[in-house]
ZALUMKE-473778 format. One record per residue (C-alpha): residue in one letter; residue number from 0; x, y, z. Coordinates in Angstrom, 1 decimal, m for minus. Layout:
BEGIN
> A,NUM,X,Y,Z
...
END
This chain:
BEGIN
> X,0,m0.3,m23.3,10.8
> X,1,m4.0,m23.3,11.6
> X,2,m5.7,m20.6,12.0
> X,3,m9.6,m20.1,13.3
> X,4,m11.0,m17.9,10.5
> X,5,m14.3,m17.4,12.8
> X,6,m13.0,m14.2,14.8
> X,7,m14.5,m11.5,14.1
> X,8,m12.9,m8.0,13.5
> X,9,m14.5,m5.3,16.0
> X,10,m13.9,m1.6,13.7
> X,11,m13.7,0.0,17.3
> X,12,m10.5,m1.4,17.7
> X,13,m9.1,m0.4,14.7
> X,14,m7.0,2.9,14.6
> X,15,m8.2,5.9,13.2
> X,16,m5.3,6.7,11.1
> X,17,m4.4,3.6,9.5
> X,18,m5.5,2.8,6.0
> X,19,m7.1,m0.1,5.2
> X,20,m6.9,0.5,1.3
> X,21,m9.9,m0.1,m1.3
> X,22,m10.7,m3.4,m0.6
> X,23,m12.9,m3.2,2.3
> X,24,m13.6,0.7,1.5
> X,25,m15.0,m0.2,m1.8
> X,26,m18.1,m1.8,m0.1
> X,27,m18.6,0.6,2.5
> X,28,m19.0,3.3,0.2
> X,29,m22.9,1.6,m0.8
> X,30,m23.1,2.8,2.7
> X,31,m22.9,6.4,2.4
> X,32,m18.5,6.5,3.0
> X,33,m16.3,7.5,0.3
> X,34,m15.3,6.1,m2.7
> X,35,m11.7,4.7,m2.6
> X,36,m9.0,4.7,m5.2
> X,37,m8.8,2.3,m7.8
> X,38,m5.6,0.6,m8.5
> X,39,m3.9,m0.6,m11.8
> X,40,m0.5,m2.6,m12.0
> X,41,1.8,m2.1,m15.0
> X,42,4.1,m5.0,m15.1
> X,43,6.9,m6.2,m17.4
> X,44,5.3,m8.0,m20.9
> X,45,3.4,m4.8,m21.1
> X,46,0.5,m5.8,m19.3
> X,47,m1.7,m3.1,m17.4
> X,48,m3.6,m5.0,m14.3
> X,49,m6.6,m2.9,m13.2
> X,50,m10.3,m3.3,m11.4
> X,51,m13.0,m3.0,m13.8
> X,52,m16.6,m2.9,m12.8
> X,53,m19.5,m3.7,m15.1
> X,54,m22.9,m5.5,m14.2
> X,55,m21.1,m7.8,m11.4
> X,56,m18.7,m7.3,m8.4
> X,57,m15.1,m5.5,m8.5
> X,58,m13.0,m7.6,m11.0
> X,59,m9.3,m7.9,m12.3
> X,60,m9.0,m7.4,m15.8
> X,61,m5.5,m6.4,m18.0
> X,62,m4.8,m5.0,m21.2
> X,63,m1.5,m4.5,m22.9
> X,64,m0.2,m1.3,m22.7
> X,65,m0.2,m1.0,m26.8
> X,66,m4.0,m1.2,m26.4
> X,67,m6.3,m4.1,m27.9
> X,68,m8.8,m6.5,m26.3
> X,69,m9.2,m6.1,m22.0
> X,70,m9.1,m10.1,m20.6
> X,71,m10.5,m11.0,m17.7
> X,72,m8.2,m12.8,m14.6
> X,73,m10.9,m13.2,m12.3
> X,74,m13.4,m16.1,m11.8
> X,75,m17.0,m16.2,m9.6
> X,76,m19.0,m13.8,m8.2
> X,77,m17.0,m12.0,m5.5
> X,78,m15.3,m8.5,m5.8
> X,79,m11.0,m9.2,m6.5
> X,80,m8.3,m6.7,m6.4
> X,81,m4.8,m6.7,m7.2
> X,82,m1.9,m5.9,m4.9
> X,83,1.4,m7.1,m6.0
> X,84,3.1,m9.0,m9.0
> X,85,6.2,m11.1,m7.7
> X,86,8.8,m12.2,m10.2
> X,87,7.1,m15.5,m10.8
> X,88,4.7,m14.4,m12.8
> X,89,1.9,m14.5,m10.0
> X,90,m0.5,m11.6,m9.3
> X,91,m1.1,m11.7,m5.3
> X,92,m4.5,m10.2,m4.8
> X,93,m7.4,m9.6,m2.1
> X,94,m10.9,m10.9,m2.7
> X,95,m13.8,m9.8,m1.0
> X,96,m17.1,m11.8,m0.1
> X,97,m20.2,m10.4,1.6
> X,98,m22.5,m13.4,1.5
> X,99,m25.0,m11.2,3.5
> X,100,m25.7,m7.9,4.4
> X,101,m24.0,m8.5,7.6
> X,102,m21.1,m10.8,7.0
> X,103,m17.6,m9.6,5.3
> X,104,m15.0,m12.1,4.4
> X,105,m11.5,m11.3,2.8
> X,106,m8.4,m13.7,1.5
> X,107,m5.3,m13.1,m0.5
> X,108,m5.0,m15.1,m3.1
> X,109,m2.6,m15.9,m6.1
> X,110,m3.5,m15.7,m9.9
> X,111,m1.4,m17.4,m12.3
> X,112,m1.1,m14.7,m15.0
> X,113,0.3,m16.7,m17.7
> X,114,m2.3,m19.7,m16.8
> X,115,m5.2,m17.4,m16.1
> X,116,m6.5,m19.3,m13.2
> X,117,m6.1,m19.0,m9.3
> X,118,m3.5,m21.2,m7.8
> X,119,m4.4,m21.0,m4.2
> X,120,m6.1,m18.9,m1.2
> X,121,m2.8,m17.8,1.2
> X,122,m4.3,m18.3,5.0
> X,123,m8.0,m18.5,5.4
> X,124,m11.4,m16.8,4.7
> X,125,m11.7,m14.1,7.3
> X,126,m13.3,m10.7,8.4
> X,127,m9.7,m9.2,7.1
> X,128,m6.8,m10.2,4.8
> X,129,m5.4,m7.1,3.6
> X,130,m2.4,m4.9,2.9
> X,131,0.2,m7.7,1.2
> X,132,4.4,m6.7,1.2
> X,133,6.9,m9.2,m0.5
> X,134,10.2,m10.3,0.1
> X,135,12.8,m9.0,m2.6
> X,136,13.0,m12.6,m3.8
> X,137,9.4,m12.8,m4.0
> X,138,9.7,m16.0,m1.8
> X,139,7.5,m14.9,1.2
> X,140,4.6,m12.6,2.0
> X,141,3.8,m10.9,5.2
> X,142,0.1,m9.3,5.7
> X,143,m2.6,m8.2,7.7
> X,144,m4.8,m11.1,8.7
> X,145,m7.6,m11.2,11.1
> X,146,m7.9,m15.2,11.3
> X,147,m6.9,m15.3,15.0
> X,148,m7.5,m11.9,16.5
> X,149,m8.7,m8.4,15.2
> X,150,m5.7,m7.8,13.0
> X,151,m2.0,m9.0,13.1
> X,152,1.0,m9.7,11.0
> X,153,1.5,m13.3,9.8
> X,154,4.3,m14.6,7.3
> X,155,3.2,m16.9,4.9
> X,156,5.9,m19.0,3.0
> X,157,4.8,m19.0,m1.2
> X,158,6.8,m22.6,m1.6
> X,159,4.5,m24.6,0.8
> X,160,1.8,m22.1,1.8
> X,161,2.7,m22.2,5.7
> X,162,1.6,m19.2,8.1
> X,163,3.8,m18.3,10.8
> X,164,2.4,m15.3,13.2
> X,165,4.5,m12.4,13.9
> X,166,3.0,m10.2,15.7
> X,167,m0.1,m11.1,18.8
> X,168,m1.9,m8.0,20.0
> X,169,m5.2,m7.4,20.5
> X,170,m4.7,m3.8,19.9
> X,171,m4.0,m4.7,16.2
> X,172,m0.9,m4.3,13.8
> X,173,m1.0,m2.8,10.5
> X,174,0.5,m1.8,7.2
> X,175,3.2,m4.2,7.4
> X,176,6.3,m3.1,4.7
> X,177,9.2,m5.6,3.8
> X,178,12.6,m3.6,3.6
> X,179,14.6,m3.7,0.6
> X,180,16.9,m6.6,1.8
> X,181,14.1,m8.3,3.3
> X,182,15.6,m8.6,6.5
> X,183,13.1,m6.6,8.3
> X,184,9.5,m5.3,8.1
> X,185,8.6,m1.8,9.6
> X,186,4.2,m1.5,10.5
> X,187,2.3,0.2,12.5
> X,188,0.8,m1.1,16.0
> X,189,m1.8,0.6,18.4
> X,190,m0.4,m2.0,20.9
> X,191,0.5,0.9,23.3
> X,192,m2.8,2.8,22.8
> X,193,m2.6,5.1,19.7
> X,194,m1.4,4.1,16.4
> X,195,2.7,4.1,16.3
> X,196,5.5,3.2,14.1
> X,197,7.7,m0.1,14.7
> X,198,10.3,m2.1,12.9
> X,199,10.8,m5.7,13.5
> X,200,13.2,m9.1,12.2
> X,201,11.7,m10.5,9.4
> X,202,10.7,m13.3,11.4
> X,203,9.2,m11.1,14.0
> X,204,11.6,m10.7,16.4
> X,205,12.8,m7.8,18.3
> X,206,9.8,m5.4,17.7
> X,207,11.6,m2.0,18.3
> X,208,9.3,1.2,18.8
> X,209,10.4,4.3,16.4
> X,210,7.9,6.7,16.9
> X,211,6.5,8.1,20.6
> X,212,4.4,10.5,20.3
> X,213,0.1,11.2,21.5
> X,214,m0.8,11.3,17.5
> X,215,m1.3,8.7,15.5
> X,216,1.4,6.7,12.6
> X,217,0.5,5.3,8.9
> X,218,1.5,4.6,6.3
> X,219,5.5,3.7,6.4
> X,220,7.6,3.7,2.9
> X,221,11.3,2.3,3.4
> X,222,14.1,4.5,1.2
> X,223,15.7,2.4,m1.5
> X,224,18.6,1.6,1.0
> X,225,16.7,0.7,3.4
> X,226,18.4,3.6,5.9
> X,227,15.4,5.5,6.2
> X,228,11.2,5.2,6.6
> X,229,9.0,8.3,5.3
> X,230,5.7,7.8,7.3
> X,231,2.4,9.7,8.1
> X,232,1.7,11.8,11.3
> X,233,m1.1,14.2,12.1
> X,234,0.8,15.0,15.5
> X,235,0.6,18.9,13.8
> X,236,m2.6,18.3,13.4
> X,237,m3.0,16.8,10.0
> X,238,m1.1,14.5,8.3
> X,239,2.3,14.9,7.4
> X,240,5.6,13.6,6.0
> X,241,8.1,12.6,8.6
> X,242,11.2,10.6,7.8
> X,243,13.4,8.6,10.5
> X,244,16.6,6.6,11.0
> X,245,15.0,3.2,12.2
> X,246,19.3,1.7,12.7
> X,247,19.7,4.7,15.0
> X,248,19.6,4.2,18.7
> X,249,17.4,6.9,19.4
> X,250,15.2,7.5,16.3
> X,251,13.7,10.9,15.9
> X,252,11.6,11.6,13.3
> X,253,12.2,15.1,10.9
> X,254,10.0,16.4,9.4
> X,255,10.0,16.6,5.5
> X,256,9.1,20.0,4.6
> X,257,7.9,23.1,6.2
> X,258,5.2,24.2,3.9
> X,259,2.3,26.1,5.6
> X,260,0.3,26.5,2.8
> X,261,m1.0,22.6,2.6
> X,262,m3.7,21.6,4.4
> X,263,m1.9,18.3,4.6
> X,264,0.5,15.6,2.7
> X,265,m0.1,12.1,1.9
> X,266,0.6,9.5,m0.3
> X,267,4.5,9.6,m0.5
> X,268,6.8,7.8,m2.8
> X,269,10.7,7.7,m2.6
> X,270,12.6,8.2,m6.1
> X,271,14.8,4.9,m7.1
> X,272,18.0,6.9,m5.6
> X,273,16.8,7.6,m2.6
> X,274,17.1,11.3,m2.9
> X,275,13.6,12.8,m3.4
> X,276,10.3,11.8,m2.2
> X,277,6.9,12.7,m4.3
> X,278,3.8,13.6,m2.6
> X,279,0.0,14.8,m2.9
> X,280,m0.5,18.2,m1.2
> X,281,m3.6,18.6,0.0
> X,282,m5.1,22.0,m0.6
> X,283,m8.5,23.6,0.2
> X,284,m10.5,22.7,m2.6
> X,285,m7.7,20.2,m4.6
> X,286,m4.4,18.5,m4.6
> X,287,m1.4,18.8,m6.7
> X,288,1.8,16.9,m7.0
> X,289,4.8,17.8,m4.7
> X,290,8.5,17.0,m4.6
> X,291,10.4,17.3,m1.5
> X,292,14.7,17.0,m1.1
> X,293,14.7,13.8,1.2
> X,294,17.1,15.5,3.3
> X,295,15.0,18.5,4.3
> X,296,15.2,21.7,2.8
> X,297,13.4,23.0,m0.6
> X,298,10.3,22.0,m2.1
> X,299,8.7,22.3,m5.9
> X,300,5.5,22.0,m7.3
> X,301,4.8,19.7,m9.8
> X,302,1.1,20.3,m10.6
> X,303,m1.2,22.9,m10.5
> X,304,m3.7,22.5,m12.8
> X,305,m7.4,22.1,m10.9
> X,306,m6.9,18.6,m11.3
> X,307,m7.4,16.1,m8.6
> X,308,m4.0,14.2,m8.5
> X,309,m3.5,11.7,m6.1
> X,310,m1.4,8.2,m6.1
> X,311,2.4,9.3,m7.9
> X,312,4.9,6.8,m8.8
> X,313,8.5,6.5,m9.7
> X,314,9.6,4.7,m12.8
> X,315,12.0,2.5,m12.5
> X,316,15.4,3.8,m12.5
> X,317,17.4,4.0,m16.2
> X,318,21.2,4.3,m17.0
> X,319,20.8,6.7,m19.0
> X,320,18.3,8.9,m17.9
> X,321,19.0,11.4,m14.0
> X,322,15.1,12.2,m13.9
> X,323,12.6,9.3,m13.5
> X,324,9.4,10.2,m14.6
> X,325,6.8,10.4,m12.1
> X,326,3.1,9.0,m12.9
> X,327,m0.1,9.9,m11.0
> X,328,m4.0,9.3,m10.9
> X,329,m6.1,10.9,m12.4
> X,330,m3.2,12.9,m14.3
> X,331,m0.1,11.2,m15.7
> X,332,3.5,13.1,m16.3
> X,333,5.8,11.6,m18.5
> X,334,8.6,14.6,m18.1
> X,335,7.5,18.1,m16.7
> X,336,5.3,20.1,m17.7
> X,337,3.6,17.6,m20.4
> X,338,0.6,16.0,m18.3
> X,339,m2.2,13.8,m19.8
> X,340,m5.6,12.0,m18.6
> X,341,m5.3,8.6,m17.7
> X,342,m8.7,6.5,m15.7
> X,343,m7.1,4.6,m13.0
> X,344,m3.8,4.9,m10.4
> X,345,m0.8,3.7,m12.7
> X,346,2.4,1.6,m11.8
> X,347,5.0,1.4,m13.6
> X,348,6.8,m1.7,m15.4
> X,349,10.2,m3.2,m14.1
END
């Protein structure tokens, strides 16, 4: 599909609450914004992807996880970082170009890991290409891509590289997330004026609204079923953890927990069985790690230490073991209460 990569993205558009992660955020903190977190991808071989920064732009650079020499995956003078790794061995990344001081480009683009060279650029070069979310079968990507309006959703096939749009608002769509069976993809949309919660076919059919309300949606994380989505809302105020039905015929969102202590939640993870969902508690001067009973009711803290923990994980699920450990940034727990240092956000191997 051809797409004109000459539109240009208008930030007024874009909704207040929806992230647009550390690609774009990375640059704009040379203007005075915040810093934004820096992600690192542990992926089966033992490899740890991460962004490393020396005397040039943003690059991807692994390590294996028994320590040794760093390599370095990425190529040129523009600022890459990773996303996702799909089963074929291919890291799916953003890179970032600013050619001048007024002019921001963005692509997704897939390194061959075990070649060490990019394969090819998915789409076109254009003011944004962000937010990636795979098919189980790692066959197909769907992503934010601003190379025919401000921002919508477009499918791109990995086999022959073909874009198909899904989604064509000029409001903008966001955050798209692939369900477990891949057969549909739940986002967020500010098509009816604020920033809400939809689910749609994986080919972008029957867009079905699941949240309603004045404040504004992020951020949606589908259970490991695929029977429920955990998703941001600061309709209390600030942001917090609601969780809804998105089969049902008239979805309400719950809330997760009932704490009135947090300033606000964020940055929520469901466990491989579906039954508990991690979270960063935001306090008044620091946040600590969280675990809530995915079907309401008590909470627990898992951190409380001064640090400044943000961006938990799950590992994967093992036969023999009830209790996942849980991994976060800049502190990492391998099994409560041990906790150690660690530089970057973590993700665990398959």
């Amino acid at each position: 599909m051809s797409v004109d990569a000459s539109v240009s993205a208008d930030p007024s558009l874009e909704p207040r609450r929806v992230r647009i992660g550390p690609l774009v955020d990375h640059h704009r903190r040379q203007r005075g914004e915040a810093p934004p977190p820096i992600e690192a991808d542990e992926v089966e071989g033992g490899w740890i992807y991460f962004v490393a920064e020396g005397e040039g732009k943003p690059a991807i650079h692994r390590i294996r996880s028994s320590g040794g020499e760093r390599e370095v995956l990425s190529q040129g003078e523009d600022a890459e970082y990773p996303a996702l790794l799909l089963s074929s061995g291919h890291l799916v990344a953003v890179r970032v170009r600013e050619p001048a001081p007024d002019v921001h480009r963005e692509s997704v683009i897939l390194l061959d890991t075990l070649k060490q060279r990019r394969t090819r650029t998915l789409g076109s070069e254009t003011p944004r290409a962000r937010n990636p979310s795979a098919a189980p079968d790692s066959s197909w990507l769907v992503f934010e891509y601003g190379g025919a309006s401000f921002s919508d959703l477009f499918r791109v096939d990995l086999r022959d590289g073909v874009l198909d749009r899904l989604t064509d608002d000029e409001e903008g769509n966001f955050e798209p997330a692939v369900s477990p069976d891949g057969q549909r993809i739940a986002f967020v949309s500010s098509r009816d004026g604020n920033a809400e919660l939809y689910v749609m076919a994986a080919d972008g059919k029957e867009p079905r609204r699941l949240s309603d309300d004045p404040a504004n949606e992020s951020a949606p994380r589908w259970s490991p079923d695929g029977r429920h989505l955990a998703f941001l809302s600061d309709r209390g105020g600030s942001d917090r953890i609601y969780v809804v039905d998105p089969a049902g015929e008239s979805p309400t969102p719950r809330r997760l927990t009932l704490d009135r202590d947090l300033v606000g939640e964020g940055e929520h993870a469901w466990s491989p069985d579906g039954r508990r969902i991690v979270f960063v508690g935001v306090g008044d001067r620091t946040t600590s790690l969280w675990l809530a009973d995915a079907e309401g009711g008590g909470t627990q803290r898992l951190s409380d230490d001064g640090a400044v923990d943000q961006g938990p994980c799950w590992s994967p699920a093992a036969p023999t073991s009830s209790s996942p450990a849980i991994a976060t940034a800049p502190s990492i727990s391998t099994g409560s209460p041990s906790i150690r240092r660690t530089l970057a956000r973590p993700r665990w191997s398959a």
